[in-house]
C-alpha positions as CSV (number, residue, x, y, z in Angstrom):
1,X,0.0,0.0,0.0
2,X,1.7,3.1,-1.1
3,X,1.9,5.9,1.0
4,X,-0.1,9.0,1.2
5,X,0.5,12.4,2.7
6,X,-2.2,14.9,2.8
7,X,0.0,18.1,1.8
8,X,-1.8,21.3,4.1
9,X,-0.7,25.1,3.5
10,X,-1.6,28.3,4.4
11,X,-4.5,29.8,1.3
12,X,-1.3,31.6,-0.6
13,X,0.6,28.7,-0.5
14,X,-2.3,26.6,-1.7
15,X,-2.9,29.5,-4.5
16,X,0.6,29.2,-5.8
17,X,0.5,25.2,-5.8
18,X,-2.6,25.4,-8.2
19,X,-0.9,28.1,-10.2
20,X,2.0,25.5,-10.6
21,X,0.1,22.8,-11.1
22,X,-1.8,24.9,-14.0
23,X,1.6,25.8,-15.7
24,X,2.1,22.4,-16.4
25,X,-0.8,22.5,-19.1
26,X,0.4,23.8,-22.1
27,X,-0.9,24.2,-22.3
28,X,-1.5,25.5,-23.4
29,X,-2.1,24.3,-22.7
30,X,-1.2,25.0,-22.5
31,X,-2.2,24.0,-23.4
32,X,-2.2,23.1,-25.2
33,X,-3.8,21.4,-30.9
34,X,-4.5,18.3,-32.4
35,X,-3.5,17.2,-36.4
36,X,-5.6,15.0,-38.8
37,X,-2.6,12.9,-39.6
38,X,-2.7,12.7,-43.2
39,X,-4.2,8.8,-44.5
40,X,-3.4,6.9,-47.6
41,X,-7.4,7.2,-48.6
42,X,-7.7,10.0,-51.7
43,X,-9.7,13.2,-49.7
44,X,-10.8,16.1,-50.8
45,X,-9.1,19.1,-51.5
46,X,-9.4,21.3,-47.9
47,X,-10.5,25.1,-48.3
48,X,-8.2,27.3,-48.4
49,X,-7.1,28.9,-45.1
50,X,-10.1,31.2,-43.8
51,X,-9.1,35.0,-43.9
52,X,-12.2,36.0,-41.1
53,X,-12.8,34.7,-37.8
54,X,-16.0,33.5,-38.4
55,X,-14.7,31.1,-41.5
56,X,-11.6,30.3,-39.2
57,X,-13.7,29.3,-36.6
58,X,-16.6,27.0,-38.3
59,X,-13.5,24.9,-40.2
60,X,-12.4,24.4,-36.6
61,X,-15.9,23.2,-35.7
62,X,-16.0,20.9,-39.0
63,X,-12.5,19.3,-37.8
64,X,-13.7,18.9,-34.6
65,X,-16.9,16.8,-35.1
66,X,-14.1,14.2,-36.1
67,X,-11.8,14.4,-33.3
68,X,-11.4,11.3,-30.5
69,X,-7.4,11.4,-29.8
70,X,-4.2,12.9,-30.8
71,X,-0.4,12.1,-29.9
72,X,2.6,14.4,-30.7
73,X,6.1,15.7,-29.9
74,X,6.9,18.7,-28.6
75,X,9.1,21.7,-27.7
76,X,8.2,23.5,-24.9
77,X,10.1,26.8,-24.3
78,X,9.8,29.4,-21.3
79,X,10.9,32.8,-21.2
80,X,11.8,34.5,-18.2
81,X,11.2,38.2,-18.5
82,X,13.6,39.2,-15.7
83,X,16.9,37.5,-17.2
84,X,15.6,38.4,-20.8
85,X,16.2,35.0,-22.0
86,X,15.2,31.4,-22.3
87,X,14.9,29.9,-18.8
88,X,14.1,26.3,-19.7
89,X,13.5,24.1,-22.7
90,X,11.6,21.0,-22.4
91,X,10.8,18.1,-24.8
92,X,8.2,14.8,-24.7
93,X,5.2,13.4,-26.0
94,X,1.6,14.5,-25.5
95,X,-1.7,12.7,-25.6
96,X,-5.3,14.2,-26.0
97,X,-8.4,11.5,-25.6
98,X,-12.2,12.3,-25.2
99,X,-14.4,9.5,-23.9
100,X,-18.0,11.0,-24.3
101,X,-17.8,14.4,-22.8
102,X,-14.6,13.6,-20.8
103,X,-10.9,15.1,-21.7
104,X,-7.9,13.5,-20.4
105,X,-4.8,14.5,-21.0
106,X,-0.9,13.2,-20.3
107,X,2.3,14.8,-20.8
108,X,5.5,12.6,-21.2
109,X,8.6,14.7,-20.6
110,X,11.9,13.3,-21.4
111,X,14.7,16.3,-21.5
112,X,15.6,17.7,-19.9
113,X,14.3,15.6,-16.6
114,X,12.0,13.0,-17.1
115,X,8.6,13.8,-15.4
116,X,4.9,12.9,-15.9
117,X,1.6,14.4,-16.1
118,X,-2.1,13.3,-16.2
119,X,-4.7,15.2,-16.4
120,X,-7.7,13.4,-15.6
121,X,-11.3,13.0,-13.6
122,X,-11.1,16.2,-12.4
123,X,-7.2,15.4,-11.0
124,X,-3.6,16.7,-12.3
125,X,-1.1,14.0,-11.0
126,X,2.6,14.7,-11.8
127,X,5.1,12.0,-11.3
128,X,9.0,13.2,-10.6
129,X,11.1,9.5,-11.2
130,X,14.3,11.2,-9.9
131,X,12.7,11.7,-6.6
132,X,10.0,9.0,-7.0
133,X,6.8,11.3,-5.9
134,X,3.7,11.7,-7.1
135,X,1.7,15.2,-6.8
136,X,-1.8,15.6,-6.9
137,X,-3.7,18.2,-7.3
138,X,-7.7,18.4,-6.5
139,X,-8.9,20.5,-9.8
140,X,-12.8,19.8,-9.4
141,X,-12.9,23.4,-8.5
142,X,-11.9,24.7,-11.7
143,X,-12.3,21.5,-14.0
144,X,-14.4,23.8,-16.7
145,X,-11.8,26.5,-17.2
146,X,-8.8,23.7,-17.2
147,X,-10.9,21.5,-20.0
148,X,-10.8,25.4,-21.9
149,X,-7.6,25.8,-22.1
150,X,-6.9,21.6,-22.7
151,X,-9.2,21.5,-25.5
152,X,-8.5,24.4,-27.1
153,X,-6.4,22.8,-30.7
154,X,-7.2,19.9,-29.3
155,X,-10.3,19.0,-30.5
156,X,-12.2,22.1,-29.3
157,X,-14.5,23.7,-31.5
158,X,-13.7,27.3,-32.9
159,X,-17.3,29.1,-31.5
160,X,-17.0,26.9,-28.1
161,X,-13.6,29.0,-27.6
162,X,-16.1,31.9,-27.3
163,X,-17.5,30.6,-23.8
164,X,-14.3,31.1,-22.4
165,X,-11.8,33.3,-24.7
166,X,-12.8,37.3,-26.8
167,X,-10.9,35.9,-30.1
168,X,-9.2,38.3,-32.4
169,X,-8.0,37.3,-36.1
170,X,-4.7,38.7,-36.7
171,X,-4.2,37.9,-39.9
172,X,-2.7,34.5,-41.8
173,X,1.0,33.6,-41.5
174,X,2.8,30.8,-42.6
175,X,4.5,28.1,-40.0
176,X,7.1,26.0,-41.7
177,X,5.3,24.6,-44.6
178,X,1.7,24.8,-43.6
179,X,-0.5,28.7,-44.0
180,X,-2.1,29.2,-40.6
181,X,-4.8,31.5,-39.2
182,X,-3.2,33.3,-36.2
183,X,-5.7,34.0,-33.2
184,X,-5.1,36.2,-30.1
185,X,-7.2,34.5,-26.9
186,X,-7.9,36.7,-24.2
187,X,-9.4,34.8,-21.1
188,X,-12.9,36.5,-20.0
189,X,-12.7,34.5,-16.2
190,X,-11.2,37.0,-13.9
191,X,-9.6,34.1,-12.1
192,X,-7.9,33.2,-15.2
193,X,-6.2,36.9,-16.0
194,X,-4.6,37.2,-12.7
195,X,-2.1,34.7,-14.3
196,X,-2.6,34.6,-18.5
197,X,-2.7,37.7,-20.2
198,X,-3.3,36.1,-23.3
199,X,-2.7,33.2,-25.7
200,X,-2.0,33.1,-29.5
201,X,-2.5,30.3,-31.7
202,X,-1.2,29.1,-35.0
203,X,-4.1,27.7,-36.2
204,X,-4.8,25.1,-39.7
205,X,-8.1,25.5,-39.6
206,X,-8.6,22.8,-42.5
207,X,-7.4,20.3,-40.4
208,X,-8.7,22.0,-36.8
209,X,-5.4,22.3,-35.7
210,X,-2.6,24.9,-33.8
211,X,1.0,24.3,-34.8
212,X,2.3,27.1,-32.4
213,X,0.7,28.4,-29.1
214,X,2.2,30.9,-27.4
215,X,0.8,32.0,-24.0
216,X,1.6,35.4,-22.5
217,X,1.3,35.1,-18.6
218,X,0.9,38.8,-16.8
219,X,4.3,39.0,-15.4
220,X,5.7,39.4,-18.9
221,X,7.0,35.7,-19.0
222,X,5.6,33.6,-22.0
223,X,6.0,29.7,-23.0
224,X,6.0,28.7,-27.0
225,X,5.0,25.9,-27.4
226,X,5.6,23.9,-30.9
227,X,4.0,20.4,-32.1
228,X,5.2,18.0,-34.6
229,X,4.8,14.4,-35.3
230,X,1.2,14.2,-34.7
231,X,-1.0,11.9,-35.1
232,X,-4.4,12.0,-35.0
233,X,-7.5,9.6,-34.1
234,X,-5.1,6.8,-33.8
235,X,-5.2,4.2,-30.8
236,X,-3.3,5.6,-27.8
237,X,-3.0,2.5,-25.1
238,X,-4.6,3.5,-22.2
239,X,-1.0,3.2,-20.3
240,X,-0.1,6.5,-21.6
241,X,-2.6,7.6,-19.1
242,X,-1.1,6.1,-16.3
243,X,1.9,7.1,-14.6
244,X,4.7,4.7,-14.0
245,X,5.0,4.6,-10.2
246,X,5.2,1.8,-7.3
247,X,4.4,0.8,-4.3
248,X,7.2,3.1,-2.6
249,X,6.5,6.0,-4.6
250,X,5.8,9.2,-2.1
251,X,1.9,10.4,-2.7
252,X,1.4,14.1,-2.2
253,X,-2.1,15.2,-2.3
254,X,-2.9,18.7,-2.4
């Protein structure tokens, strides 16, 4: 039976675990976009990338009637607005699955420490295998505006991000090889702008996808995130989903 401590802080401390526990999403969340991986079936031509929000946004709802997982690579980078430079750069795998009306989500980091996330039932659970501890966080509380920010890219629909996000169309730019629509998020819960300004996306519309994020936190720090590799609607074993502890991990709940 593994063992359990109940983690109990002062209400700052607790706000500043939740904030670090959020930071973990990409994603962007973090955090975080989701690719129709390209099949060996002849398609259709797609439409050419929308140059108005509201076209921009109903190809993201077409690509997302589709949408039940996605797995990729990425590059996350952080800024750090008080050195003026790059204050970490970390690279893994991610994994997006809806089951019904659920989102779970799992983050594999392998540079430049290993580490492990799940998002999950209303939980975030990070595992650290250098010092064999597992973290969780109680997210109930805020489970709608997490699942925002989660499925946003990743098989969100463009008018849902209205319920949470005032979207801006900034104009079309290319990324690499593919034309994208780029969108400026701004977060409309007041809970939510104390510590993201805003987010931008990258967005193939065609495909109901973000290539880039980038999220703008109010202390002038930002993380870029970047996504490649991806496949889409593909089996993902539900072990990708679990995190790879023991009976002698440490439990932290918080």
């Amino acid at each position: 039976m593994r063992n359990i401590t109940i983690a109990t802080s002062r209400p700052r401390a607790k706000a500043i675990s939740r904030r670090k526990a959020g930071l973990w999403l990409p994603v962007f969340l973090l955090l975080v976009q989701y690719v129709f991986a390209q099949t060996a079936s002849p398609q259709a031509s797609p439409p050419a990338v929308g140059n108005d929000l509201e076209q921009v946004l109903s190809q993201m709802d077409v690509a997302s009637e589709k949408f039940r997982t996605t797995q990729a690579s990425f590059t996350w980078i952080q800024y750090n607005k008080v050195i003026d430079d790059i204050a970490d750069t970390q690279k893994g795998k991610i994994f997006f699955r809806r089951a019904g009306r659920d989102i779970q989500m799992a983050a594999d980091l392998s540079e430049p420490d290993a580490k492990q996330l799940v998002f999950s039932d209303g939980k975030i659970q990070i595992y650290l295998p250098r010092i064999d501890q597992e973290d969780i966080y109680d997210a109930k509380a805020h489970r709608e505006e997490f699942e925002s920010f989660l499925v946003v890219g990743f098989g969100g629909g463009g008018h849902a991000m209205l319920k949470s996000f005032a979207v801006t169309f900034l104009g079309n730019e290319k990324i690499g090889d593919t034309d994208t629509a780029k969108l400026d998020l701004v977060p409309k819960s007041d809970e939510m702008k104390r510590t993201f300004a805003h987010l931008t996306l990258w967005i193939d519309p065609q495909r109901g996808i973000s290539v880039q994020q980038k999220l703008f936190e109010t202390s002038g720090d930002y993380r870029l995130a970047e996504y490649y590799d991806i496949h889409v609607n593909q089996k993902i074993s539900d072990n990708a989903f679990k995190l790879r502890i023991s009976s002698r991990t440490k439990v932290l709940s918080h």
